[in-house]
LOZAVO-433220 format. One record per atom (N, C-alpha, C, CB): residue number from 1; atom name; x, y, z. Coordinates in nm, 2 decimals, always signed. Each point is the difference from the previous one (the first is absolute). Glycine has a CB too. Layout:
<rs>
<NUM CA <X Y Z>>;
...
</rs>
This chain:
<rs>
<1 N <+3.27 -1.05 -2.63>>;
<1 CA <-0.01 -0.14 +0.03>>;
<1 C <-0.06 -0.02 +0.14>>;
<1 CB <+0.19 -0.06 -0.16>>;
<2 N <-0.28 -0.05 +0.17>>;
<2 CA <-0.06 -0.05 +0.15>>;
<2 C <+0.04 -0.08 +0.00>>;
<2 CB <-0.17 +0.06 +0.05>>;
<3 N <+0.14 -0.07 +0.12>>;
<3 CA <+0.00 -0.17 +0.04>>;
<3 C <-0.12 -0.05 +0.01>>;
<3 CB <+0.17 +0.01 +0.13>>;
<4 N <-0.29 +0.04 -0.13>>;
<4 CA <-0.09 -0.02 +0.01>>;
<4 C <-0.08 -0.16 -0.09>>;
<4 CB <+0.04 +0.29 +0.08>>;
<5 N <+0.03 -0.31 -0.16>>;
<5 CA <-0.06 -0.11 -0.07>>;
<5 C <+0.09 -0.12 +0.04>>;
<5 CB <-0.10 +0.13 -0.21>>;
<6 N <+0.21 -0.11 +0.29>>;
<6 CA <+0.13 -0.09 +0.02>>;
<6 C <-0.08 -0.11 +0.11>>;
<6 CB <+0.24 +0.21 -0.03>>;
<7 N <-0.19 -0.31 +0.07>>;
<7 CA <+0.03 -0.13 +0.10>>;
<7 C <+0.07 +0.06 +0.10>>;
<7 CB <+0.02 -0.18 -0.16>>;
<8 N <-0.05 +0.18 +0.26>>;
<8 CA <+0.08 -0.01 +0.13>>;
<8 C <+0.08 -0.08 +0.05>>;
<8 CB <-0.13 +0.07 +0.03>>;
<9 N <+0.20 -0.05 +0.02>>;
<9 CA <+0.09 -0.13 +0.05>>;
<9 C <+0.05 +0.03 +0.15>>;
<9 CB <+0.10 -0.07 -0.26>>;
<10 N <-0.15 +0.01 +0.36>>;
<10 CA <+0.02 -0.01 +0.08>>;
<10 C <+0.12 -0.04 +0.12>>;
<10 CB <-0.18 +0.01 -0.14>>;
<11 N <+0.28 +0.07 +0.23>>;
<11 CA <+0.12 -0.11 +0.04>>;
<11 C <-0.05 -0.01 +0.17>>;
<11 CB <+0.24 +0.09 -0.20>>;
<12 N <-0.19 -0.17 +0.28>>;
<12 CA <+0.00 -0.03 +0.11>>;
<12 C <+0.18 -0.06 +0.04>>;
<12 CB <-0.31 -0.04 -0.03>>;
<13 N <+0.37 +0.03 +0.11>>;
<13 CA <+0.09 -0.02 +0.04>>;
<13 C <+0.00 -0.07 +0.08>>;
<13 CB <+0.04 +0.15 -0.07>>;
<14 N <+0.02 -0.30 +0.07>>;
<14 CA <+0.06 -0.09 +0.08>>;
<14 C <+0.14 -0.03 +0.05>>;
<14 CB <-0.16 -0.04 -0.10>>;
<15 N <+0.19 -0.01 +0.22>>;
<15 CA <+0.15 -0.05 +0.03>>;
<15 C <+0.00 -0.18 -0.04>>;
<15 CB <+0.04 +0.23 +0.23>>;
<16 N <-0.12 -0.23 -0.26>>;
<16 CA <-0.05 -0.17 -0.03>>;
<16 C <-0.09 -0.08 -0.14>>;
<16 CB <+0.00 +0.04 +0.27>>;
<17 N <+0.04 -0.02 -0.37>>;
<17 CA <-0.04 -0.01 -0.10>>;
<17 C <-0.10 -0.13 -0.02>>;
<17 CB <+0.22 +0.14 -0.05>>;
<18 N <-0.14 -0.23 +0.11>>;
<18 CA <-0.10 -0.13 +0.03>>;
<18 C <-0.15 -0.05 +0.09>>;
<18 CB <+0.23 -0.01 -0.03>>;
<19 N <-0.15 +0.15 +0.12>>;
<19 CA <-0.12 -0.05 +0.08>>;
<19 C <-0.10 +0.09 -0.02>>;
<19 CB <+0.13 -0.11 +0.16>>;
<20 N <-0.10 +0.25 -0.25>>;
<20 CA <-0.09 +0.08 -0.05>>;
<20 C <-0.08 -0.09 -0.09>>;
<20 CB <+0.13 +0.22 +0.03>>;
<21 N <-0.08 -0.27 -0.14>>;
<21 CA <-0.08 -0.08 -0.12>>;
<21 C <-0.09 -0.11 +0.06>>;
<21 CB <+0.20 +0.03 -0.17>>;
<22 N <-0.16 -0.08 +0.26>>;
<22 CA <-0.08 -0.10 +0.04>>;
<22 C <-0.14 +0.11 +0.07>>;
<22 CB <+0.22 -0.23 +0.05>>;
<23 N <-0.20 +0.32 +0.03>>;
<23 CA <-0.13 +0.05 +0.05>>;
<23 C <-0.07 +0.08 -0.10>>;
<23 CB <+0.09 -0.01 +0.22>>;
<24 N <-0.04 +0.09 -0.31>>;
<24 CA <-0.05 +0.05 -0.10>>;
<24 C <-0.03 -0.11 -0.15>>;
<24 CB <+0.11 +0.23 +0.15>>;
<25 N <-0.09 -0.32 -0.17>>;
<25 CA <-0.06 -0.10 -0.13>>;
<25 C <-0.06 -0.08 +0.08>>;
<25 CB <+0.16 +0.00 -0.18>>;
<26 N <-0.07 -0.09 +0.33>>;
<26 CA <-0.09 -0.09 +0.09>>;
<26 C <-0.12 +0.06 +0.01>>;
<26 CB <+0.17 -0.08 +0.11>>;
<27 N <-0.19 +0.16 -0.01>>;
<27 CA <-0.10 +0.05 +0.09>>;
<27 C <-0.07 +0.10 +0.00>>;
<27 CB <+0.10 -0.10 +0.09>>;
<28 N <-0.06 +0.16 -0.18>>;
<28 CA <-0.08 +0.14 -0.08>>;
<28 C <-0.07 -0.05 -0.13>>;
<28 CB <+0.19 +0.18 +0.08>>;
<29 N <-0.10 -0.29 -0.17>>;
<29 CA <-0.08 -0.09 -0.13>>;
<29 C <+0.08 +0.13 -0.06>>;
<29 CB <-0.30 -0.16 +0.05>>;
<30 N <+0.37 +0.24 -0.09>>;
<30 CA <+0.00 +0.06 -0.10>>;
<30 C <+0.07 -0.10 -0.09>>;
<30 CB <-0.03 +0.24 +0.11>>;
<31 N <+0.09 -0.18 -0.22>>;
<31 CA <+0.06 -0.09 -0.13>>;
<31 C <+0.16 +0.04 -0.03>>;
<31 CB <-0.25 +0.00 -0.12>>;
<32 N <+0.33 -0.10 +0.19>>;
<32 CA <+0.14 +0.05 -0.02>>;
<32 C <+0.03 -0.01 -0.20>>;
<32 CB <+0.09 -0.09 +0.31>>;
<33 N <-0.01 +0.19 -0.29>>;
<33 CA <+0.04 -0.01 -0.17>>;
<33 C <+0.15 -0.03 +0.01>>;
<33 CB <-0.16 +0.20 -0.12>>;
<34 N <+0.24 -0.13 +0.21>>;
<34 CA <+0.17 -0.04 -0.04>>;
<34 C <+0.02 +0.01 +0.13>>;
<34 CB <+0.09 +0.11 -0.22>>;
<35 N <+0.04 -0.18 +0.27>>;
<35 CA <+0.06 +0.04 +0.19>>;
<35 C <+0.14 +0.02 -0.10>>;
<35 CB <-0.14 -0.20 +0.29>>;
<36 N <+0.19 +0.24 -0.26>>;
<36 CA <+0.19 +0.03 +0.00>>;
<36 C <+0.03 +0.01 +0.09>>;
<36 CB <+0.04 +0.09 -0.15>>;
<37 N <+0.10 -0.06 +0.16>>;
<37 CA <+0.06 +0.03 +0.16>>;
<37 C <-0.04 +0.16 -0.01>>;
<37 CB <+0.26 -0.20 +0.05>>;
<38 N <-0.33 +0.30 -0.10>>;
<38 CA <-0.04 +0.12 +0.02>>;
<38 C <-0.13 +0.00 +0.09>>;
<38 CB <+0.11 +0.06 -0.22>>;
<39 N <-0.21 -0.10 +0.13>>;
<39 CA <-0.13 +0.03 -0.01>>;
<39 C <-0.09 -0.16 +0.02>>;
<39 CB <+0.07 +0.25 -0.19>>;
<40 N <-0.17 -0.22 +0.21>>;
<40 CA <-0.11 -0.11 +0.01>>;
<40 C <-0.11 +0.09 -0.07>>;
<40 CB <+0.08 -0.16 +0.25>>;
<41 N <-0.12 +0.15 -0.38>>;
<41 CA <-0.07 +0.06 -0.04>>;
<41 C <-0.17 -0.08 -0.06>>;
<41 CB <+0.25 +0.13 -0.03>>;
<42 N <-0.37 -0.08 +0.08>>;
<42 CA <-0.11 -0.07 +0.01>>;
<42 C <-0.09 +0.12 -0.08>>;
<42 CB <+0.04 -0.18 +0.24>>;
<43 N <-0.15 +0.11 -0.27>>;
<43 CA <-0.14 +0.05 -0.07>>;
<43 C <-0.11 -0.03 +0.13>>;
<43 CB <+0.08 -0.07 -0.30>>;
<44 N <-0.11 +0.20 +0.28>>;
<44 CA <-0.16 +0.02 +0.09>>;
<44 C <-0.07 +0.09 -0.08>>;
<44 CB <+0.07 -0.03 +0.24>>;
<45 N <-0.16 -0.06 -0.31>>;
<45 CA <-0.09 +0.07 -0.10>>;
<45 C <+0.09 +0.07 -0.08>>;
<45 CB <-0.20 +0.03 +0.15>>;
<46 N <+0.18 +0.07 -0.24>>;
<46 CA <+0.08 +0.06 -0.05>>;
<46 C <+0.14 +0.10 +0.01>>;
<46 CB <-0.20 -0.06 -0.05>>;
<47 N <+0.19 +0.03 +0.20>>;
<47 CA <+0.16 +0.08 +0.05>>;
<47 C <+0.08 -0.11 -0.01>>;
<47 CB <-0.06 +0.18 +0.19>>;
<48 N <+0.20 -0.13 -0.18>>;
<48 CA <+0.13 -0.08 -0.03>>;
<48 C <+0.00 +0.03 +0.18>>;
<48 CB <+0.14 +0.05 -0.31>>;
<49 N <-0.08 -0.14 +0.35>>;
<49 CA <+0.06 +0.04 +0.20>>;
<49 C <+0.18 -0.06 +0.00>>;
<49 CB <-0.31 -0.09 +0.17>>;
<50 N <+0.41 +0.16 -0.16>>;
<50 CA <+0.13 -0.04 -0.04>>;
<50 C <+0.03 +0.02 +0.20>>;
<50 CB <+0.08 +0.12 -0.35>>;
<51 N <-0.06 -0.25 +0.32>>;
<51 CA <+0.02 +0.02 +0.22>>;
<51 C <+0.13 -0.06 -0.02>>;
<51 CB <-0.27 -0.08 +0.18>>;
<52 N <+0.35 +0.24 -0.13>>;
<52 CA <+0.13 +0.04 +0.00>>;
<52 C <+0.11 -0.05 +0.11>>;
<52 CB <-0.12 +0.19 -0.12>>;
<53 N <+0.22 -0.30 +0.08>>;
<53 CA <+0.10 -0.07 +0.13>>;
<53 C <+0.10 +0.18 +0.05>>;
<53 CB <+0.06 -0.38 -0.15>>;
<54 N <-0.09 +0.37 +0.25>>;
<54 CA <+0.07 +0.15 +0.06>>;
<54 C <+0.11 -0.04 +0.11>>;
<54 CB <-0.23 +0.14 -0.03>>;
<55 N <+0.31 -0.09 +0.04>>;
<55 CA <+0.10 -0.05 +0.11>>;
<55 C <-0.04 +0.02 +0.17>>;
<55 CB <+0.19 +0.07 -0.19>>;
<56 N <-0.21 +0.00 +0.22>>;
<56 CA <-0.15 +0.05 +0.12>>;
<56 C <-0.10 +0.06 -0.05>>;
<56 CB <+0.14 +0.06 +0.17>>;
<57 N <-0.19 -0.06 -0.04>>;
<57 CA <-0.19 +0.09 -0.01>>;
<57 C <-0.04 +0.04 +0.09>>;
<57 CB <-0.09 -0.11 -0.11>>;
<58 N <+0.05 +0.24 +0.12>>;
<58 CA <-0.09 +0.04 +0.16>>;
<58 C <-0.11 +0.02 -0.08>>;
<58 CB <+0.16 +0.14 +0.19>>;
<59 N <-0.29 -0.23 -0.16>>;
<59 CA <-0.12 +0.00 -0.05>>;
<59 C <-0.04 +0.18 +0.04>>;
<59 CB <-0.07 -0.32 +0.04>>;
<60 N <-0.01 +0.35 -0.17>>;
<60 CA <-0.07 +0.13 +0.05>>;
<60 C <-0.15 +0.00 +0.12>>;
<60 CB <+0.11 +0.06 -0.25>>;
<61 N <-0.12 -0.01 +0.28>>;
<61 CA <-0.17 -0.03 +0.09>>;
<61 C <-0.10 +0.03 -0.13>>;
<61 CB <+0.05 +0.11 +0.30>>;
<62 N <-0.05 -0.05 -0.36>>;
<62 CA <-0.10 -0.01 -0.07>>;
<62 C <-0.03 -0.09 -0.17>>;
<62 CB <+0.01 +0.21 +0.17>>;
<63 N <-0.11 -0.21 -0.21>>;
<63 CA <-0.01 -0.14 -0.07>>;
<63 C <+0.10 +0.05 -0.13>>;
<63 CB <-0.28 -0.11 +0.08>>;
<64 N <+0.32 -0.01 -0.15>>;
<64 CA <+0.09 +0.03 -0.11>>;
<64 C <-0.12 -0.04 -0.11>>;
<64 CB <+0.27 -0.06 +0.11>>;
<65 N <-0.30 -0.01 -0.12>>;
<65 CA <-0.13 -0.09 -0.08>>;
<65 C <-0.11 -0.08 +0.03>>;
<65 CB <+0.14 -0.01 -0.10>>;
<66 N <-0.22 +0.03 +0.00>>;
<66 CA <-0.12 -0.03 +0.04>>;
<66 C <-0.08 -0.08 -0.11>>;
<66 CB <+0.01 +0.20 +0.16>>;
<67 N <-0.12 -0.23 -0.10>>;
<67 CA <-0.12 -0.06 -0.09>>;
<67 C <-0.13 +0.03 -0.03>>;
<67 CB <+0.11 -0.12 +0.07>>;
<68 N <-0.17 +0.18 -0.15>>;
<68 CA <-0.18 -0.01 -0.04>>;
<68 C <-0.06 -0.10 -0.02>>;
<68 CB <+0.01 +0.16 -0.09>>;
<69 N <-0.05 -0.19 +0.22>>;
<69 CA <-0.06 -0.17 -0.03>>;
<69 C <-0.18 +0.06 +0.02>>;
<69 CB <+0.25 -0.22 +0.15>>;
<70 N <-0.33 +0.19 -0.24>>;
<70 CA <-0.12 -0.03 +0.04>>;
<70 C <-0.13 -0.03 +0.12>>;
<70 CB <+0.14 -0.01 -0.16>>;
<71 N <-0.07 -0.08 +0.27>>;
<71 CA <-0.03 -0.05 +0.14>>;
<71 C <+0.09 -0.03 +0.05>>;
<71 CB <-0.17 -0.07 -0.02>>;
<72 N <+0.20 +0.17 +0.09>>;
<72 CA <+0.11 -0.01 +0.10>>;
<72 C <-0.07 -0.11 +0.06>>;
<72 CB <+0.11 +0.25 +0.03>>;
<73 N <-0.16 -0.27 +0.08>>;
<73 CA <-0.09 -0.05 +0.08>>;
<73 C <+0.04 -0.18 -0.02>>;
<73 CB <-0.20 +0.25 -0.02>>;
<74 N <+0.19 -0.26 -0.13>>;
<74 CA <-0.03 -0.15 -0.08>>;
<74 C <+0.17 -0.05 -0.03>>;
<74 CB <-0.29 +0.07 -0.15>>;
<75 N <+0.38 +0.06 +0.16>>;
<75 CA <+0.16 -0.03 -0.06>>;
<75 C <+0.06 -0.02 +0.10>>;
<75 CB <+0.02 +0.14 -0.18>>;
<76 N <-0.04 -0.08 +0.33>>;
<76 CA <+0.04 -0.01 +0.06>>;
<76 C <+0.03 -0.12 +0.10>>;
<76 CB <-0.06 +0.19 -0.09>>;
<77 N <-0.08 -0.33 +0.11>>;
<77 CA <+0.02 -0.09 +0.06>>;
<77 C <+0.15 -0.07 -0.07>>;
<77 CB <-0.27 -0.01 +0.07>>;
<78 N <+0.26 -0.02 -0.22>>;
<78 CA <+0.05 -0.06 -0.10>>;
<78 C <+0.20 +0.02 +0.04>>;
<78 CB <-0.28 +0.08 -0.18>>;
<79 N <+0.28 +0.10 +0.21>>;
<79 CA <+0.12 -0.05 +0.02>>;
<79 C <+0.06 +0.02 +0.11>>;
<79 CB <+0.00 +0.02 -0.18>>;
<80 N <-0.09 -0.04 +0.30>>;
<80 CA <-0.01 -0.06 +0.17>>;
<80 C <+0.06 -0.08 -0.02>>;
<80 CB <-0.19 +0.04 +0.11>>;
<81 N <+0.14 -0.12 -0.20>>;
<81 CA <-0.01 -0.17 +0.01>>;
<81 C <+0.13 -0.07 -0.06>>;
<81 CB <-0.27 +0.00 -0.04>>;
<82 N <+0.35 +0.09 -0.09>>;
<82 CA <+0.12 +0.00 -0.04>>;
<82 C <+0.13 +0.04 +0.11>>;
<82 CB <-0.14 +0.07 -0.22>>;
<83 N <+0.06 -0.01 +0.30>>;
<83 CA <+0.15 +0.04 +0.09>>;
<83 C <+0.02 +0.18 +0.02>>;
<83 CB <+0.14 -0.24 -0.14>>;
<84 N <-0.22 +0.32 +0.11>>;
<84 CA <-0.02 +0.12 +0.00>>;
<84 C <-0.08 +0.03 +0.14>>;
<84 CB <+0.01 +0.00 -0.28>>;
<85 N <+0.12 +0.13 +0.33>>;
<85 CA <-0.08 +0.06 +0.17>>;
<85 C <-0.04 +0.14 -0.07>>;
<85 CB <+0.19 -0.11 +0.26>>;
<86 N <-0.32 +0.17 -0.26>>;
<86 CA <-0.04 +0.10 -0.03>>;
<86 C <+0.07 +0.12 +0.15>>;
<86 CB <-0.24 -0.16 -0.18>>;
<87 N <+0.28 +0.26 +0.14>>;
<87 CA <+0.02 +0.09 +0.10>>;
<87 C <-0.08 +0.09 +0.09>>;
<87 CB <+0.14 -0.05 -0.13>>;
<88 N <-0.16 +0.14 +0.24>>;
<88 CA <-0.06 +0.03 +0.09>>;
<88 C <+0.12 +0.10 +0.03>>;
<88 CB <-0.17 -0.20 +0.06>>;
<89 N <+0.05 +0.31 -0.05>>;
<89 CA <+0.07 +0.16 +0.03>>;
<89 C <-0.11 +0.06 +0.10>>;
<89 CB <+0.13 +0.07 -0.26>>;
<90 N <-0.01 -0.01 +0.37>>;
<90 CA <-0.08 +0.04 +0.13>>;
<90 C <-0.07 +0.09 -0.11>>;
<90 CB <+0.17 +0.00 +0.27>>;
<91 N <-0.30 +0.00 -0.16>>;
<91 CA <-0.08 +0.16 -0.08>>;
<91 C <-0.04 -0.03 -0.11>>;
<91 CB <+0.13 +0.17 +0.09>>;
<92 N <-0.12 -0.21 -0.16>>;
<92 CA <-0.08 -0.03 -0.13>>;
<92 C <-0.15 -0.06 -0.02>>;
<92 CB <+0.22 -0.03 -0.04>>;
<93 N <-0.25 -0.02 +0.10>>;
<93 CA <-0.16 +0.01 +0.03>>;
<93 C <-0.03 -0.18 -0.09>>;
<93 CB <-0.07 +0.37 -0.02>>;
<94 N <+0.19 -0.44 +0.04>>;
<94 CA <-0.07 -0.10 -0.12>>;
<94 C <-0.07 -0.10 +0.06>>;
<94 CB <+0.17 +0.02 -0.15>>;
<95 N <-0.22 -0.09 +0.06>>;
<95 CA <-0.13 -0.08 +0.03>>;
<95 C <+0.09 -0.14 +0.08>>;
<95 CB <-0.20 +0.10 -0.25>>;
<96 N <+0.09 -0.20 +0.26>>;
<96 CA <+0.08 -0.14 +0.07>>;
<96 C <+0.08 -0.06 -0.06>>;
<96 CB <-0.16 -0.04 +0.09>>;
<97 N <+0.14 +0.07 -0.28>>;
<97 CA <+0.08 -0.10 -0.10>>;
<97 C <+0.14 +0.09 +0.00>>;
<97 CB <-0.22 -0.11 -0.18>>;
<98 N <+0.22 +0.24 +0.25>>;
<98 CA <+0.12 +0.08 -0.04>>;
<98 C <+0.01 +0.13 -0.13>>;
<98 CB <+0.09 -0.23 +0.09>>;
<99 N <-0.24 +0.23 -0.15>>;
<99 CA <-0.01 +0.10 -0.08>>;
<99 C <-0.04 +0.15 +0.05>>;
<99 CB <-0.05 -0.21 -0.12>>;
<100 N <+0.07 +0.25 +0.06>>;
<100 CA <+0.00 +0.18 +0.07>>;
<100 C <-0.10 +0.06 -0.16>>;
<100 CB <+0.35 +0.06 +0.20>>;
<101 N <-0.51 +0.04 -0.15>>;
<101 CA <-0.02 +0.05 -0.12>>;
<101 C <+0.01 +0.15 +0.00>>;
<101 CB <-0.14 -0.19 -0.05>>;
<102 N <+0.20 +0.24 -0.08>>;
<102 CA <+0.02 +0.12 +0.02>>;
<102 C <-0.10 +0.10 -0.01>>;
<102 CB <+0.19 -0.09 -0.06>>;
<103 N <-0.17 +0.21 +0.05>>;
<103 CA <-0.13 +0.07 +0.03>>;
<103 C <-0.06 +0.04 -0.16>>;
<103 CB <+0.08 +0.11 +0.28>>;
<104 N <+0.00 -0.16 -0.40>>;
<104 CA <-0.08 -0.02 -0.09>>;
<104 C <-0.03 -0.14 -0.03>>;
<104 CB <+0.07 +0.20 -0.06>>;
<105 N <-0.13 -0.27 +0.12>>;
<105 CA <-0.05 -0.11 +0.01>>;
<105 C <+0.11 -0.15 -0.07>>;
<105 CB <-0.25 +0.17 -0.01>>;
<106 N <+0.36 -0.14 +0.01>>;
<106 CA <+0.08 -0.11 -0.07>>;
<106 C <+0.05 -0.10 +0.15>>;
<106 CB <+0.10 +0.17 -0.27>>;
<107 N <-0.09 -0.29 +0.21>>;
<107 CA <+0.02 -0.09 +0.15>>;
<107 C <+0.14 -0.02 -0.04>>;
<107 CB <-0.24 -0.14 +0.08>>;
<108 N <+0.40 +0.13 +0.03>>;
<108 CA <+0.10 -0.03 -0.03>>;
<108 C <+0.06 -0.11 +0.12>>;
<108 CB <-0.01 +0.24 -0.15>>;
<109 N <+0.08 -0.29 +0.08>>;
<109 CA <+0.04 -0.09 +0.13>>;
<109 C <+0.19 -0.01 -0.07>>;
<109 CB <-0.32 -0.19 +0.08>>;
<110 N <+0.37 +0.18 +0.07>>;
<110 CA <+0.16 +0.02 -0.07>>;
<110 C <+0.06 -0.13 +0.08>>;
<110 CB <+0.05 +0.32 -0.01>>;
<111 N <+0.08 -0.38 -0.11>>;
<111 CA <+0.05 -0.10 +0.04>>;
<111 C <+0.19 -0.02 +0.00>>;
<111 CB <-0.27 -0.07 -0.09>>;
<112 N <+0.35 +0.00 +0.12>>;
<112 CA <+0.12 +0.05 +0.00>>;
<112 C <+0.04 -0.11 -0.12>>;
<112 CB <+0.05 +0.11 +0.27>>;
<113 N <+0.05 -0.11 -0.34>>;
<113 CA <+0.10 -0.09 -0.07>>;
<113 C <+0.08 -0.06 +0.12>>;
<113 CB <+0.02 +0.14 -0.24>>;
<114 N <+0.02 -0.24 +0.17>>;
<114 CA <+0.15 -0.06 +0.11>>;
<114 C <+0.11 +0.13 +0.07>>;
<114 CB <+0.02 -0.24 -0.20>>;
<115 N <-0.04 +0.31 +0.11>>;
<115 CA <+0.14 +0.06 +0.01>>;
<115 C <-0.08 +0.16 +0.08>>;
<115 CB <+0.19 -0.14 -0.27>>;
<116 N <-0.30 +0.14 +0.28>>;
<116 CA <-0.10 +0.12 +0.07>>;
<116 C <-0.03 +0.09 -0.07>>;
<116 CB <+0.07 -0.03 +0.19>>;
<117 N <-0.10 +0.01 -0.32>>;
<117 CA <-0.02 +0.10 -0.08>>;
<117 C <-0.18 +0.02 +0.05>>;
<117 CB <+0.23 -0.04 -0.22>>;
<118 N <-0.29 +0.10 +0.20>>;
<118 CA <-0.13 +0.04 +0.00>>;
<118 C <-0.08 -0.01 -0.11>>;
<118 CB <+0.07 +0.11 +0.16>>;
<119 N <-0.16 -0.20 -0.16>>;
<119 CA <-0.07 -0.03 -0.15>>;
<119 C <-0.14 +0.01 +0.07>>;
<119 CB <+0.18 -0.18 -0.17>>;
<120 N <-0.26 +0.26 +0.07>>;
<120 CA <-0.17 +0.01 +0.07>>;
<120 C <-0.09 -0.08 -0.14>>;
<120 CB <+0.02 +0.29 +0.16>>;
<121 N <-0.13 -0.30 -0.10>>;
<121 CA <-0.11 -0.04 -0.08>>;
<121 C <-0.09 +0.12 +0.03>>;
<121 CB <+0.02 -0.28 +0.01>>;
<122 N <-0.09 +0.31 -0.13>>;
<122 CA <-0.11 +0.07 +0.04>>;
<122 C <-0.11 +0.02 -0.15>>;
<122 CB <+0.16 +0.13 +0.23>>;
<123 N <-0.26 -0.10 -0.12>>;
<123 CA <-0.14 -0.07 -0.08>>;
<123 C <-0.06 +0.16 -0.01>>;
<123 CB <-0.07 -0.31 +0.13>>;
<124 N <+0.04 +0.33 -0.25>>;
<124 CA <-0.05 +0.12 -0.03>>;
<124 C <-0.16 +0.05 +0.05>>;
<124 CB <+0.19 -0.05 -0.18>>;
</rs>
């Protein structure tokens, strides 16, 4: 047996269930399906995202999730304008919008959740 034909399902971990749903269905637009006192669970495109109520959190530094968006460039004002601070890393070489390209040509730009998780966009 594979997984290979399976659905992903994604988790992220919150200490704030509420105020995760609002930035991730608010201000991200994804599609909440259920909140319980567990989970706040949403649809982005065909992934399931179950954003998990946790009793603490030490955010990791590096990204937990991410996005394949098409134009970065064009996605990015959009969720400036929502309330989203794109991040900045000494040494990284990124441009003025905050994007960094890697040396196989993909453009990435990284952003925090409420709770500082690290979520990126990047444009293939």
């Amino acid at each position: 047996m594979s997984l290979r034909d399976a659905s992903i399902v994604a988790f992220v971990p919150t200490t704030d269930l509420g105020r995760a749903r609002a930035f991730y269905a608010g201000v991200l637009g994804l599609i909440e399906v259920e909140t319980n006192d567990f989970a706040c669970v949403l649809r982005a495109g065909a992934t399931m995202l179950r954003v998990t109520r946790v009793e603490s959190l030490t955010p990791h530094p590096f990204t937990v999730l991410g996005w394949e968006v098409d134009d970065i460039t064009a996605t990015m004002p959009s969720l400036t304008a929502a309330g989203v601070t794109f991040n900045r890393y000494e040494g990284m070489g990124q441009d003025d919008a905050g994007v960094w390209t890697a040396p196989s040509g993909a453009r990435i730009a990284w952003f925090p959740d409420p709770d500082g998780n690290v979520l990126s966009l990047t444009q293939a």
